[in-house]
N, C-alpha and C positions, 0 to 999 in steps of 0.2 A: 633303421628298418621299420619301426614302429609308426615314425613318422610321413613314411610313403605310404605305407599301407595304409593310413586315415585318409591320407588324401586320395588314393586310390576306390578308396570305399564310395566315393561318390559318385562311380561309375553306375550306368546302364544294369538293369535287369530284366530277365524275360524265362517264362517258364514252358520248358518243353517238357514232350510226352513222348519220347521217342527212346527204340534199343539201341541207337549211338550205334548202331553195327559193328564194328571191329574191338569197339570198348568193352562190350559185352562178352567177346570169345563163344558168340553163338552162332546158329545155324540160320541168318537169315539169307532172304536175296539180297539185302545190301549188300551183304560183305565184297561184293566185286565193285562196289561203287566207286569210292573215293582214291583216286590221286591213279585207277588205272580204270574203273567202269566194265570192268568184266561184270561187275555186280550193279547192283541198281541201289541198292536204299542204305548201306548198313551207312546209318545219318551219320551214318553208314560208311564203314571206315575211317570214323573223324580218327581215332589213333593212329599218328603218323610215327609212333614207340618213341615214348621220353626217354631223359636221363633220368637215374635212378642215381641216391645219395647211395651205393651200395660199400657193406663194408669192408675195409683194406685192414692187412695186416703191416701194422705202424708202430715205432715203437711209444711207447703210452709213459714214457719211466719220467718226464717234465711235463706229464699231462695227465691231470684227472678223469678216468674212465665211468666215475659214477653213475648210476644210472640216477633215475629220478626219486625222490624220496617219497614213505609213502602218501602221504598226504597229497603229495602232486600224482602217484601214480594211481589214488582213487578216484581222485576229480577228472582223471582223463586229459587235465589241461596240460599243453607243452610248456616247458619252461623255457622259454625264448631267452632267459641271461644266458644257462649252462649251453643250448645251443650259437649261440654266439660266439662265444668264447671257442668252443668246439672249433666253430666252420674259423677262425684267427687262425687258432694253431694249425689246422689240415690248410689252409693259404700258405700259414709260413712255410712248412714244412717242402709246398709246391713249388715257392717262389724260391725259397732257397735250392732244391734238389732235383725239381722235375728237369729233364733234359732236355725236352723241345718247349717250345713256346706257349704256353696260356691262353687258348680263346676267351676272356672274361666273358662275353657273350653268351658263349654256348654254354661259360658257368653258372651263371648267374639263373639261366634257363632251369640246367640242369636243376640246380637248388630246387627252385618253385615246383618243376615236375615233379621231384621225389618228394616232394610235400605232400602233394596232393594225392601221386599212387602210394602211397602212406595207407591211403584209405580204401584202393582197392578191393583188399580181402573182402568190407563186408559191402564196398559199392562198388561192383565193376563199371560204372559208368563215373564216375569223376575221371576228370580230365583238367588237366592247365594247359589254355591254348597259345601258341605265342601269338602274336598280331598276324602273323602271314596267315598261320592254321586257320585261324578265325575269319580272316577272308576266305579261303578256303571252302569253309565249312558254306558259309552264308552264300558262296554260290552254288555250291550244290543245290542251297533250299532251291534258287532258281532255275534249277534244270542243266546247269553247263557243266559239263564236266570233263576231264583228258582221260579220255579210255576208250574202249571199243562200241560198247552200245548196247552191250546184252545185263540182261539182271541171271545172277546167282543165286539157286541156294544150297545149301549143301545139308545133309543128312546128316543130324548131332550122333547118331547110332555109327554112322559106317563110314561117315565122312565124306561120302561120294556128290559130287560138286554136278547138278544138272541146271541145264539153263531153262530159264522162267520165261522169259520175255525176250524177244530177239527185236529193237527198237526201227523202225521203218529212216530207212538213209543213212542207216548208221555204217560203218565199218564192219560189223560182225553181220550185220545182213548182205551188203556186198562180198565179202568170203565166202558167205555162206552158210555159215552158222544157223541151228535152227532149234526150234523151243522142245527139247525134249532130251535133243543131246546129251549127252554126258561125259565131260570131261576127266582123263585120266591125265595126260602128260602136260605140261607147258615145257617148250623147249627142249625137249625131252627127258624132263622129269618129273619122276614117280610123285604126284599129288595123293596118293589116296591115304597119307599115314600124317597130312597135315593138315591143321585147321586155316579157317579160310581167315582169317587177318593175316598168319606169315605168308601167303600164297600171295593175297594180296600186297604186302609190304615186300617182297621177297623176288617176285616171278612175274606179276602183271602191271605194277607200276613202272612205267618209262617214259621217255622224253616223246612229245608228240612229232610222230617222222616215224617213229621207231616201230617194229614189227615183232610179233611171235609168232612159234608154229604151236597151233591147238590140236594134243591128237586126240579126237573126240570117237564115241561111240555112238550109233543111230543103229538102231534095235540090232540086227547080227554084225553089222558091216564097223570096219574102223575104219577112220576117215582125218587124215592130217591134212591142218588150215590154216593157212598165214595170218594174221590180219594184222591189219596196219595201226597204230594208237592214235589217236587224234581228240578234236574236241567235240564233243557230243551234246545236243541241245535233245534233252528228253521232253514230252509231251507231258504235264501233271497229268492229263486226264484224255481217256478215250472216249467218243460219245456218240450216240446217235441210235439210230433203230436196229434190231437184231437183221432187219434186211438189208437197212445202207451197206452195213457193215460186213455181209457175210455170212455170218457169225450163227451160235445156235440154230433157234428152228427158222430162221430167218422168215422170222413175225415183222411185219410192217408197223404193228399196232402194241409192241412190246419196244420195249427204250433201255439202253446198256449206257450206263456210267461208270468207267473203271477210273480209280483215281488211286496215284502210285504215291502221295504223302500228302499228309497234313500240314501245309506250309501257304504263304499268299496267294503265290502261283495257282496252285492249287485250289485256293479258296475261289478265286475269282471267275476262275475257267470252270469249275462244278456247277457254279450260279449262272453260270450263263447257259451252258450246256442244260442246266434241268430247266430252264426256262422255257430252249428250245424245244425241247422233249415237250415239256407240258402244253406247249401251241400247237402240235402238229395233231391233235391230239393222241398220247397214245395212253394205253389202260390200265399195262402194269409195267414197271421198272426194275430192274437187274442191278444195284450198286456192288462192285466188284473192287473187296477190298484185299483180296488174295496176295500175298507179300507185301502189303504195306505197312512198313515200318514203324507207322506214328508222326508224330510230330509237335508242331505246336498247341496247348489247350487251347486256346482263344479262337483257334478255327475251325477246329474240332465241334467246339459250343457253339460257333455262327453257322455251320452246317446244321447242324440239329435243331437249330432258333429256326433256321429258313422253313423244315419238313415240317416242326409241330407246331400245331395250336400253342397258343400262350394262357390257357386255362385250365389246365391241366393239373389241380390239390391232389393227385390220390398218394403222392409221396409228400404230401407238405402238409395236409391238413389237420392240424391237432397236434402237430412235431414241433415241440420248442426250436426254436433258432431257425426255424424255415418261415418263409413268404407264405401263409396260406393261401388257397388257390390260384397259385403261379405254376407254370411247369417247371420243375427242376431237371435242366441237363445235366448237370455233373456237380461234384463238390467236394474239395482235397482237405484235407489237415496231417498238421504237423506236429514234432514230438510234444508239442503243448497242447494240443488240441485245438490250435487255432485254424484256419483255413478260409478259404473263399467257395462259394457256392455262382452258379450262372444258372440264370433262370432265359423263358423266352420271353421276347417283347417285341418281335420285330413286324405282329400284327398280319403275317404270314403263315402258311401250312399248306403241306402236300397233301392231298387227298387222292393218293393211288395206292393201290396194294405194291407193295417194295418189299423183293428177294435181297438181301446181303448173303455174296458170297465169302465166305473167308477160309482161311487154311491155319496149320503151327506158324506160317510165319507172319501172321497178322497180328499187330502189337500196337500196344500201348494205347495213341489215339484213336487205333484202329478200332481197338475192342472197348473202348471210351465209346464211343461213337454207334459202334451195332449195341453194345450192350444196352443205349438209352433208350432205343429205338426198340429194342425187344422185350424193356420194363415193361413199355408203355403199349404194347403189343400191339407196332404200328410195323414191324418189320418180322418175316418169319429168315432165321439166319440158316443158310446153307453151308456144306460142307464138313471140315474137323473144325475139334477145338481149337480154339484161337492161344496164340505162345504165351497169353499170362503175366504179363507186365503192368501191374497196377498202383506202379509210385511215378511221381513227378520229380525230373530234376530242373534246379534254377542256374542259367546261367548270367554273373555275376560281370559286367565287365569293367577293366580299369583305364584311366586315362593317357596309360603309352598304347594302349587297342589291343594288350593282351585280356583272357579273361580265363574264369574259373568256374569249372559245372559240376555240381555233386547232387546227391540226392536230399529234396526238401518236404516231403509230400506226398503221403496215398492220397490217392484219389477213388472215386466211392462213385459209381450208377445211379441215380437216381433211387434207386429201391433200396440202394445202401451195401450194394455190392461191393466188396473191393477182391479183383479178380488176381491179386500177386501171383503168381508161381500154381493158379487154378487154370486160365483163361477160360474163354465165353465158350459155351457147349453150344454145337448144334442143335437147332430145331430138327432138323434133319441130315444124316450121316450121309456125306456122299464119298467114293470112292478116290482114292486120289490117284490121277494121273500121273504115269511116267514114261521114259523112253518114247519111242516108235511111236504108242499111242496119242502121245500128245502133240506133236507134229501133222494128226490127222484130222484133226478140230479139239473140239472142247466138251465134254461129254457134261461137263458140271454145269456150263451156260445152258447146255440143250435141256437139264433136268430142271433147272430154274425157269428154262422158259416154259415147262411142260407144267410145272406147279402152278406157273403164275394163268396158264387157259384152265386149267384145271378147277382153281379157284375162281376164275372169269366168269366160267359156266353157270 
């Protein structure tokens, strides 16, 4: 054991900012994302429920039950002999008495999962991915998914599961599904006394072909919808003028950026999209982070390199361990006090006034992201407080293409924020949409575009 694990050490690392959606056991729009895409982000559903080392009643009378001694149980360290020996005797006992057949596979699996929800209680985001999971996950970053189309989020108070986003050609838009809804039944059962990973792992994940009935609520009326499962190609990013689009006060001269995660996709399609925005020209911009889950740092900090100047000391000058006058985007540390910092350099900057809108379920990179932007009071942020997720996890990978994510890292605002279990307060309190109402436009886009001529004047 000891000896795969060194070799396995050599694998891949990469440091995300994301609530892992379903890992979490909270209230984002992800939670419909992964493995059915009723949901959109929870990175969203990565928990596809491991095996657990959970304990059996065995007879112990040729086997030592001790626990760890206290020397080993102060240092926190496992004793990998005593459990060896452990996992021998519980083989033997299998191989000699179990009655059907042994997956070594799925044991072997199981093992490493229950390692790692070991850790649960104080990180609900650690996770052991097997190799599939992991492909899995790494396509979602790019948008594909087998589910219906629509993003979830569900109310951590009442549990009531409303849809966010209804995705253009998806399944849930051919049904008919529409952004305000509220879901009470899948198939006709009662959702409102479960949280959204079992619903997800439970009710909305199935084979693509395969269908359910959604009995939803739209303001008085109840309205039951089949929709079919399939695979879904989401858009990272909405773009263009509040008139192309629609949208708000459908300003010609006013630019909408909605971007659904922190990931390549994402990064790529943002940069091009504000590029075009800034050609046409228009005078102020709308970046619309409302359910966005987070993602990865490093894109997170190359969005923020693009908006700001790179000259920016008022968080670095005269501060040991900082760049003087460089801008600092972000910068994390670990139980030692070590971490990395990202400054800008990319010799670029936006020069518009920029609304950030955001909601409770805007997280991690999300609020990485407005929160640099509102040190440097280059962004006024609209709506609620942001969900408050201000640690980074790493994920670890090994050389059969399994891997392992736990939490390595606060990460800190520029000003020296770190928003854990706070998130990023509004500049300004907007109301939030539900039901009926939101099906009728968007009152929060139309307040943002109302600030943003307001301030124009």
């Amino acid at each position: 054991m000891g000896k795969e694990q060194n070799q396995e050490e050599k694998g891949e690392e990469r440091a995300e900012c994301s609530p892992s959606g379903a890992k979490a056991d909270r209230g984002y729009r992800a939670g419909f994302l992964r493995g059915s895409m009723l949901g959109a982000l929870f990175t969203l559903g990565l928990c596809l429920g491991g095996y657990q080392l959970s304990r059996a009643s065995l007879p112990f009378s040729s086997f030592s039950g001790k626990t760890a001694s206290g020397a080993e149980a102060e240092s926190g360290k496992l004793d990998m002999g005593r459990v060896k020996r452990k996992l021998s005797k519980l083989q033997e006992y299998i191989e000699r008495d179990y009655l059907y057949q042994e997956d070594s596979e799925k044991a072997e699996e199981g093992i490493y999962k229950g390692l790692v929800n070991s850790l649960r209680s104080e990180d609900p985001y650690a996770f052991y991915y097997t190799k599939e999971e992991l492909s899995e996950d790494q396509s979602m970053h790019r948008g594909v998914y087998q589910g219906i189309g629509a993003a979830v989020q569900q109310d951590p108070e009442t549990n009531i599961c409303t849809v966010e986003t209804v995705y253009p050609g998806s399944p849930a838009e051919r049904a008919g599904l529409l952004r305000g809804d509220v879901i009470r039944r899948i198939d006709g059962i009662d959702i409102r006394s479960m949280n959204l990973r079992y619903i997800v792992d439970n009710l909305v994940r199935g084979a693509e072909g395969s269908s359910m009935e959604l009995t939803i609520e739209r303001g008085e009326e109840t309205i039951s919808l089949r929709v079919e499962r399939g695979e879904v190609n989401i858009p990272a990013v909405k773009a263009g003028t509040l008139e192309s689009l629609g949208i708000g006060g459908r300003d010609s001269d006013i630019g909408y950026l909605s971007l659904s995660s922190f990931y390549e996709k994402g990064e790529k399609d943002f940069l091009a999209a504000l590029d075009s925005l800034c050609e046409k020209p228009v005078k102020g911009l709308i970046i619309d982070l409302r359910g966005n889950p987070g993602g990865d740092v490093e894109v997170a900090a190359k969005l923020l390199d693009y908006i700001l100047p790179d000259d920016l000391g008022s968080f670095t000058d005269g501060k040991a361990g900082f760049q003087e006058g460089r801008t600092l985007l972000v910068y994390t540390r670990d139980k030692h006090d070590k971490g990395k910092e990202w400054y800008a350099k990319d010799g670029h900057s936006v020069e518009l006034p920029i609304v950030i809108l955001q909601n409770q379920n805007s997280a991690s990179a999300s609020e990485l992201f407005a929160g640099a932007l509102q040190d440097y009071q280059r962004a006024l942020i609209m709506g609620s407080r942001s969900y408050g997720k201000g640690i980074v996890q790493t994920i670890r990978k090994f050389t059969d293409g399994s891997a392992i994510e736990f939490t390595t890292h606060f990460y800190y605002t520029p000003s020296g924020r770190n928003i854990h279990k706070t998130g990023i307060e509004a500049d300004i309190v907007l109301p939030e949409e539900s039901g009926a109402e939101a099906s009728d436009g968007d009152s929060q886009i139309e307040s943002a575009a109302a600030e943003l001529r307001r301030r124009g004047s």
